[in-house]
Structures are given as C-alpha cells and as structure tokens.
N, C-alpha and C positions, 0 to 999 in steps of 0.2 A: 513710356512707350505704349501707342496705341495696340488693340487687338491684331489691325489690319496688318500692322509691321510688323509684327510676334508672328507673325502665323507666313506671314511671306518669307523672311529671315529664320523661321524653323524649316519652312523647307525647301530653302536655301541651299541650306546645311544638311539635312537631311539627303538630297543631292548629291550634293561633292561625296557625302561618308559614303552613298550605296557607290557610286563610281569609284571610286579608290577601292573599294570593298572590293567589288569585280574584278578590276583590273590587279589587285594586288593576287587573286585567288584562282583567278579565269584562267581557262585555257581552251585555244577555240582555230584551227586551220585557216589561214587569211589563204586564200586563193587557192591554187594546185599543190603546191611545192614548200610551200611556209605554214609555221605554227607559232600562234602568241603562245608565251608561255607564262603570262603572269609577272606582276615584280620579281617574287619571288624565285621564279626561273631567273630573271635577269641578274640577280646577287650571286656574286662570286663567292664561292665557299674554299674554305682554307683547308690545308691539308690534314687529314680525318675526317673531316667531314658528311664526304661521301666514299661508296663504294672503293678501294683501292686497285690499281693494278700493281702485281710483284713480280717483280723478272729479276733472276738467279742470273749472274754471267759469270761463268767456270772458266779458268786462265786454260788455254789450248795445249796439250801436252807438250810442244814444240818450241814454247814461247818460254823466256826467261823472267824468273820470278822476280816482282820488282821489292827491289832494295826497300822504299818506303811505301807503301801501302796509300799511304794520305795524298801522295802526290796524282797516285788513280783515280782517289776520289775526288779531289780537285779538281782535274778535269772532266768528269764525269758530271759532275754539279753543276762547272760553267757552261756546259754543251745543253742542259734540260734547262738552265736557265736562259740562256741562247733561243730554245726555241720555243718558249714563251710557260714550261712546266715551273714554274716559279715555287711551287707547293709540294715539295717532293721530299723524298729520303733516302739518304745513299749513305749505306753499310756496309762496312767490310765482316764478315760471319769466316771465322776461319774453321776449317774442313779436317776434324780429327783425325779422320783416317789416311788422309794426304798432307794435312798440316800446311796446307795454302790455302788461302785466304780468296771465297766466292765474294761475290761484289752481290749485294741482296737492293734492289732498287724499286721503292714502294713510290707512286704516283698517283694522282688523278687524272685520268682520260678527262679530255676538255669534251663539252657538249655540241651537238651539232645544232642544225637549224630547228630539226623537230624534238630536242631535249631528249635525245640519248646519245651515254659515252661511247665518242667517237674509239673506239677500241682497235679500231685498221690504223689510223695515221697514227695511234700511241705507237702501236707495234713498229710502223715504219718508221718513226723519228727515235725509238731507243736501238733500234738499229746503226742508225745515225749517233747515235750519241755511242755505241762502243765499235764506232768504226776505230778501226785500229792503222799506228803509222803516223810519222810526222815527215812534214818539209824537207825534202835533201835535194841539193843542186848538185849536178855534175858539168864539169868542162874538159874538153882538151882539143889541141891543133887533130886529132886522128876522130874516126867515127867511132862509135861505141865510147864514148867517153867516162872514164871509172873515175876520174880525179876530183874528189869533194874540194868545192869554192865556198869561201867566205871561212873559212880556216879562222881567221885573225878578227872576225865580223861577231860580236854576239848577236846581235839578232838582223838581219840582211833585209827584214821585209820592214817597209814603212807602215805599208795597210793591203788589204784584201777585200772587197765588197763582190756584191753580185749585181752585175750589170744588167741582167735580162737579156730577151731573145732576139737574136739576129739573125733576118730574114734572110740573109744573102746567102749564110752559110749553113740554116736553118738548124742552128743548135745554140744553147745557152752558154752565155761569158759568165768569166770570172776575170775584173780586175787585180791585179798585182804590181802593185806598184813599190821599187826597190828604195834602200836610203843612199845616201848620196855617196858613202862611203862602196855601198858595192855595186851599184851601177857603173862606181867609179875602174871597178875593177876589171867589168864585161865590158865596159870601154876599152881598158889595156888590152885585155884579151883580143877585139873583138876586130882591133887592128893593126893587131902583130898577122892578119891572114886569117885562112878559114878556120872559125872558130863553131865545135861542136860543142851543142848545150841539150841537158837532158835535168827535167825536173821530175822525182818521184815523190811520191804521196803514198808510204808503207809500199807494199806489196803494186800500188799501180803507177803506171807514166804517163803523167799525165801534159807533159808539153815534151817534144821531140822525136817523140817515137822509141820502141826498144833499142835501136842504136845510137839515140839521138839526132840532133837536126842541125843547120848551118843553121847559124843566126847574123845577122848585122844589126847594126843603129836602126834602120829601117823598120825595124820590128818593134822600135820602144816609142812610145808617144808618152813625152814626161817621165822619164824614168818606168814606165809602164808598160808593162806584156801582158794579152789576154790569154788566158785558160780557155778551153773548149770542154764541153760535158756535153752529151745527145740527151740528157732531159734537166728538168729543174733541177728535180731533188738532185742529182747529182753533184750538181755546179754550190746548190745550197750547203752539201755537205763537205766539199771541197772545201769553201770558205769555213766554217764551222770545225774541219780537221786542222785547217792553217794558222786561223787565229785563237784555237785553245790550246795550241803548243803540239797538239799529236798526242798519241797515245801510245807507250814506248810499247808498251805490254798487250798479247792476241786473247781478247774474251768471244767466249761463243755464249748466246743467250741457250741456255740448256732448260727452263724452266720457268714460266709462265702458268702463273695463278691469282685467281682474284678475292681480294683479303674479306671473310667477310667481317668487316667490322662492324660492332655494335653502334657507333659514330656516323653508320649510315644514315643519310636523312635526317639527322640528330635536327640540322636546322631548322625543317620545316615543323617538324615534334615540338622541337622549343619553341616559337613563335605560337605552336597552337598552345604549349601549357602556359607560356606568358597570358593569351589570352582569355582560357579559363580564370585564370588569378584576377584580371580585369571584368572578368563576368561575377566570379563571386565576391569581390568587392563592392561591384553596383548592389549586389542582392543586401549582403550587408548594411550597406548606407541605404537601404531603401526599407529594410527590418525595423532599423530608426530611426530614420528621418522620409521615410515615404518618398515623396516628387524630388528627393535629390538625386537616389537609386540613378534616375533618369538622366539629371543633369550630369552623372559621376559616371556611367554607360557612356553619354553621346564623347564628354571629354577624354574619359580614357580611353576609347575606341581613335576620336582623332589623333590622339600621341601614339599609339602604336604604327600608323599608319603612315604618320608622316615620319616617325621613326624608322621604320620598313624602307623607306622610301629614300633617306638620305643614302644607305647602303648603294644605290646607284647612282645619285645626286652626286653624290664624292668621291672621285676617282683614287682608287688604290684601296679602299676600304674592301675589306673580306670580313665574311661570317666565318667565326671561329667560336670552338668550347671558349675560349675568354672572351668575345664579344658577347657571346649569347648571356653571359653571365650580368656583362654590362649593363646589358639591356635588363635584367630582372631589376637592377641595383637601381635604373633609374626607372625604372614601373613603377618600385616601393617608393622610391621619391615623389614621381607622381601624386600615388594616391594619396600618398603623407602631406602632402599640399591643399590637397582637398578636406583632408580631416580637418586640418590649423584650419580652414579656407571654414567648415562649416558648424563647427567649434565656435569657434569669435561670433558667428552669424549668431547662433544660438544663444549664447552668455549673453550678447548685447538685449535680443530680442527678450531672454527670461527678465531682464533687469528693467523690462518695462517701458523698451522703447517699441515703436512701429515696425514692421516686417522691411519697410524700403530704408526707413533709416539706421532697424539693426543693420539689414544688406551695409550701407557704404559705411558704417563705422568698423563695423566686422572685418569687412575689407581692408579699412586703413591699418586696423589691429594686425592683421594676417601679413600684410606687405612684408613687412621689418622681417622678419622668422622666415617668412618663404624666400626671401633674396639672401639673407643671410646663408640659408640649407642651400641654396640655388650656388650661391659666390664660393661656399667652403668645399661643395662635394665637385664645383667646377674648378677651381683652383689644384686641388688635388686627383684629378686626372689629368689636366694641364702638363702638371711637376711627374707623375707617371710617364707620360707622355716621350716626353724630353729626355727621362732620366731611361728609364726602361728599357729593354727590350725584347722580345719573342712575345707569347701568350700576354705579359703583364703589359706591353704597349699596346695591345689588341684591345684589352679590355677595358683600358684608359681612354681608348679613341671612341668606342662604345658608349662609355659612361659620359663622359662629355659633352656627347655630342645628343644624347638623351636627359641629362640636367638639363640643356639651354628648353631642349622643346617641355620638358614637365615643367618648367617654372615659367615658361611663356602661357600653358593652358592652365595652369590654375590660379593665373593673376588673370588672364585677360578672357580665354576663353569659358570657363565657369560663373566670371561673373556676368559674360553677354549670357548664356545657357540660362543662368537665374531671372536676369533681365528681360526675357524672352519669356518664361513662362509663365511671369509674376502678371501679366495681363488674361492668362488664358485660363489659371483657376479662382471659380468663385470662394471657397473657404482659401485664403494663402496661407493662414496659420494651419491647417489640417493637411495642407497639400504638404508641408515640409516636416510635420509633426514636433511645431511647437510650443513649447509650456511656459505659463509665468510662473516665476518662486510665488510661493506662497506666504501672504504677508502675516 
C-alpha cells in the first residue's frame, strides 16, 4: 500500500470514528421544540435501569377482597403491557395490620422528546391501568332495564378497537363488535318490540343512558355498536377495561414514590467503564508492542461503536444488567483476538521472517483460533438464546451479537489498521517493538 493510500484511508476512518463518537455521545436542540439525544438516548433500557416510578394501589374499603390475588395482577400486567410499559413490576405486598393485600407497581416513565421521564402521562395511564369494573349488558321490553344478557354466552364480545374522532358528533368511538351467538340474541330481542339496552363499564354507562335507550338493527353495522367517550383517553381506556376482562376489585393509588435505585443510569456508567477497559488495553499493548497500542485504540474503539449502535439497529433489543454484562463478555473477546492477532505476528517476525511477511503468516496462524473462539462463544449464545429466558436471554442476545462484530475487527479490521500504518513508519520494526530470538 502506498503512503498516499495509508494516509487518505487513515483518515477515512479516522472520520466515520469521530462521527459515530459524536453522534453516539452528543447532545444538541435541533430547532425550537426538539433535542438529539445521542445513540445512547435512543437505546431502550430494561426495567432497573433507570430511575423507577412506585405507586401503591390500596383496595377501597367498600370493595370486596379478591378470592385470588394473581388474577389482579394479571390484569394489571396486561393493561401496562397494553399501553406500551413493557418493563415493569407488579406485586402483591400484603398489609399486616389489615391483612389485604396492596398492589406495589414499579415502572419506568418512558422519555419524551427532550429526554426527560415523562412522569404526567405515567401517572395518567396507571390510572388507566387500575380503572376499575368490567363489561355488563342489560336488556329488557320496559326502560330502566336491570336484566343481565348473555347469561348462556361466555364471552359476548368478538373484538373492541378504537376508532378515532368523529367530526359530526365531535367525540371519540369505540368499536364493539358482538359474536354471532349474541347479536344473535339482540336480534330476538330486538324484534319481539321495543327493546331497552343499557351497557355499564364498573360504576359508568357508557351506551344508553342511566335508564337505558331503545335500540334496533339500525344501530348495528356488522354486528357492530359504537361507544362514545368526549375525549381519547377515555375511549382508550374503555377499550383497555373491555379487553383485559375488567377489574372485579376498586384500587385507589394511595402512594407515589420514585425508587431511588442504584441501577440508575447504570447503562450509560457501563458503557463508559466498558470503555475505560478498551483504553487500558490500548495502553497495554502499546507498553509492549508500541504502534499497536494505536492499531488495538482505533479497532476497539470501532467495535464498541458499532456495538452501541446495533442496540437500535435491532428492534426489540433493550440495555439491561445481562446485556451490559454481554457486552464486557464480548469486549474480552475482542481484545483476546487481538492478543492471538499480534502474538502470531510477533513469533513469525522473531523466527526471522520480514515484518509484511510475519504480517500475513501471522494472520493465517491467527484465523483458525479467532473463528474457532468467534464459532463457540457464538454458538453458545445462539443455544442461550433459544433455550433461555429473562436476564440469561438478554445476555445471550448481547453476547452474540458482540462475538460476530469482535471477530469481524480483528480478522478484517486490524489487519487493514496494520496495513495502513506499515507505510507511514520509517523504523516498522521499532514502531511495533519487535525482536529477533537470538541465535
């Protein structure tokens, strides 16, 4: 490789790492209203993470204590996983001195646009999540209708979605569409004469009014009646109470607190101590081996980077304590590649050959051992993978996905790094510091 190419291809490279550098680290207001926040804002972090929010919900003196406990939390789970808290925890903590069981729910507040926890909509949607009350139809030929329908029906709804806003009547739907079995039924009814129909949702009525309302065929499109709510959230949570079954039992959030966990920011910490370890390794390999220091810097700096980087590359991927772990697991792979990588270089070059020709023998010696470590520590995150799951799948997806890039830069990238420098110093044996055995 010429000088001219070495020095254009060093900074090159040199380019792309400060831009990813920035961009991984920066943070800078794009216009009035928006803020870049870096990669590292962009990566979803898993529950502990960050900062927590804890809200207590106390069963209301009024309200009957439920039989099983689990079937609370079930619900309660599916409604934060509903509206998008995927990373949460829901406990039952039972109450000594009343001997009922508080409902204890630790969450992460999702981020807004300027990368702070949105802490208002958490509050408004765990409101949403212990609305209380399920689905009950009433009918009969008189107003005021008290007669529960679908008696015979286990479950009477086919589906519930949310339609959006209708400008005519200037308030949000909710579709409700029935099964064939009980529309079949409001059919009977609905032409035996005038038939009153009243639907509640816990404590409200939300189709007919407190007496109820006359209904006909007229009113179903496909088996289908619209709900009315006068805002979103409303209508959102309407759906949200109907398709997690209800909530039989009345909670009040009595207590809101924010956890300080030591697991705060733990990610961005990790990432900087991964880094350090990647600094003192360069310093290391440049203690003995001088101009490699350099090469083993620019390579391990691009693997953390593009490491950093798949975390949003790949959807569904979360930074967690087992990922981050991953991610060391395949750092020490990394450099471990470099060692074999500059190892071989060295032995060939003692043994008396040339610096270019120890280079590609040293290489060839290095292949076998790096793909080998590359194939066994990827295989076995692969089988974690698949087989696992919670934390140990987290750190299998980490580790994997950080084997393929450290075994890509120190077969491919280390040796361009070398290739690139070997024109730009005049001593090459002094630049890498090395020795012939002595004969």
């Amino acid at each position: 490789m010429k000088k001219g190419v070495s020095i254009t291809l060093l900074s090159i490279i040199s380019v792309i790492l400060a831009f990813l550098l920035a961009m991984t680290f920066a943070r800078f207001p794009i216009g009035a209203s928006k803020q870049f926040n870096g990669v590292l804002g962009a990566i979803e972090y898993d529950f502990g993470m960050e900062q927590n929010s804890v809200f207590t919900l106390k069963l209301d003196k009024d309200s009957d204590h439920p039989e099983d406990v689990r079937e609370v939390l079930d619900v309660l789970t599916y409604r934060l996983n509903a509206l998008g808290y995927e990373n949460s925890s829901v406990k039952a903590v039972k109450d000594k001195s009343s001997n009922v069981y508080d409902i204890r729910i630790e969450v992460n507040a999702n981020r807004n646009e300027y990368d702070k926890l949105d802490t208002d909509t958490l509050s408004a949607d765990i409101n949403t999540v212990a609305a209380y009350g399920k689905v009950e139809f009433f009918g009969a030929n008189s107003s005021n209708p008290t007669d529960e329908l679908f008696k015979d029906i286990d479950n009477p709804i086919e589906s519930v979605e949310f339609s959006g806003y209708d400008a005519t009547s200037a308030s949000y739907l909710v579709a409700l569409k029935f099964t064939k079995d009980a529309y079949s039924e409001l059919l009977t009814n609905m032409r035996a004469g005038d038939f009153y129909f009243k639907i509640t949702l816990g404590d409200q009525v939300i189709l007919g009014g407190s007496e109820g309302g006359i209904i006909s065929e007229s009113y179903f499109q496909n088996r289908t009646i619209a709900l009315v709510s006068s805002t979103e959230a409303g209508a959102k949570q309407m759906v949200l109470q109907i398709t997690s079954g209800g909530l039989d039992y009345k909670y009040e959030i009595s207590d809101v607190e924010t956890a300080s966990s030591v697991m705060a920011n733990v990610g961005f910490v990790s990432i900087i101590a991964i880094s350090a370890i990647i600094v003192l390794a360069a310093v290391a390999f440049a203690v003995f081996y001088k101009g490699y220091g350099l090469v083993s810097f620019i390579s391990s700096l691009a693997f953390i980077l593009v490491d950093i980087l798949m975390y949003i590359a790949i959807p569904s991927i979360k930074l967690s304590i087992a990922s981050v772990i991953g991610i060391a697991f395949a750092t020490i792979i990394a450099i471990d590649g470099q060692i074999v990588v500059i190892k071989r270089v060295s032995e060939e070059y003692s043994a008396g050959k040339t610096i270019k020709s120890a280079i590609r023998t040293g290489f060839k010696r290095a292949l076998i051992p790096t793909i080998t470590t590359g194939v066994v520590s990827g295989l076995t995150a692969l089988s974690l993978f698949f087989i696992a799951k919670g934390a140990v799948k987290s750190f299998a997806a980490s580790l994997g996905i950080g084997v393929v890039i450290a075994t890509i830069v120190s077969l491919l990238l280390v040796r361009l790094l070398i290739a690139i420098f070997l024109p730009l110093c005049k001593d090459k044996q002094a630049f890498f510091n090395f020795k012939r055995e002595d004969k």
